[in-house]
C-alpha positions as CSV (number, residue, x, y, z in Angstrom):
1,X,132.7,191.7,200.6
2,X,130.3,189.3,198.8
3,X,133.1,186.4,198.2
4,X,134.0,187.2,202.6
5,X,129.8,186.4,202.8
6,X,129.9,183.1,200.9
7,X,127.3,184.9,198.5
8,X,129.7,184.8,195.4
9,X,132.9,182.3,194.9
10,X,136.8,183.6,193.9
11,X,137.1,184.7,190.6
12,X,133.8,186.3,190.0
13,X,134.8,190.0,190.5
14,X,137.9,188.9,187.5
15,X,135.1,187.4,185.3
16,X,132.9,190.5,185.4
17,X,135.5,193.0,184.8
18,X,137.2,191.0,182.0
19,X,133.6,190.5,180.7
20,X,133.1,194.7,181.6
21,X,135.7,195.1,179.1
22,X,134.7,193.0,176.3
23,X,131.0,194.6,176.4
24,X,132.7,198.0,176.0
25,X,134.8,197.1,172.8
26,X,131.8,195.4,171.5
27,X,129.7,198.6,172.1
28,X,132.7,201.2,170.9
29,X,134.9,199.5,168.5
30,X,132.4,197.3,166.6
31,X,135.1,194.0,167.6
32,X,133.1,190.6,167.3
33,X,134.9,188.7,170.3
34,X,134.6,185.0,170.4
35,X,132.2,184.1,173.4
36,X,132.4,180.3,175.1
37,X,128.8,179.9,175.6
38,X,129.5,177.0,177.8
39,X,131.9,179.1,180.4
40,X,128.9,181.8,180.1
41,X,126.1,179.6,180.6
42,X,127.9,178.1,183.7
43,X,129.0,181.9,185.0
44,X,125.0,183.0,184.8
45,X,123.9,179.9,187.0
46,X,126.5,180.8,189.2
47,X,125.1,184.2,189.9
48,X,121.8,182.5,190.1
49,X,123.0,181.0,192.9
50,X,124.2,183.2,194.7
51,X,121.1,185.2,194.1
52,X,119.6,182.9,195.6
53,X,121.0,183.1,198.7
54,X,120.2,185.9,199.3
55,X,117.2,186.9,201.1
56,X,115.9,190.8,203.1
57,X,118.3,190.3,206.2
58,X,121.6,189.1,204.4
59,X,121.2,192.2,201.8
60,X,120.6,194.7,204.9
61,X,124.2,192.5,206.2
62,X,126.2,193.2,203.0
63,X,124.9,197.1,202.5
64,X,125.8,197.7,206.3
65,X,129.4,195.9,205.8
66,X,130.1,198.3,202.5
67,X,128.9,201.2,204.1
68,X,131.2,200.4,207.3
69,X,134.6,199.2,204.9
């Protein structure tokens, strides 16, 4: 829905569920996992972005298109 609005680009949902992942084996299995500060840095200005964008009537847009998928 959001990457169909322009509000986030492809690949985003794949970042934060590979990302989802690594959070939960950080939490539960005590596993330090390398982290590219660079790739992270450049992923959180990203969703910055697309925050950005966003403003009362394009939310209202995006709630009415998920409730209506």
């Amino acid at each position: 829905m959001l990457l169909l609005s322009g509000i986030m680009k492809k690949g985003t949902s794949k970042i934060l569920k590979k990302d989802k992942g690594l959070r939960i084996d950080n939490q539960y299995c005590l596993k330090n996992k390398p982290v590219n500060f660079e790739k992270l840095s450049d992923f959180i200005l990203s969703i910055k972005k697309s925050l950005d964008k966003l403003d009362d009537k394009k939310i209202v847009e995006i709630r009415e298109k998920i409730e209506n998928f």
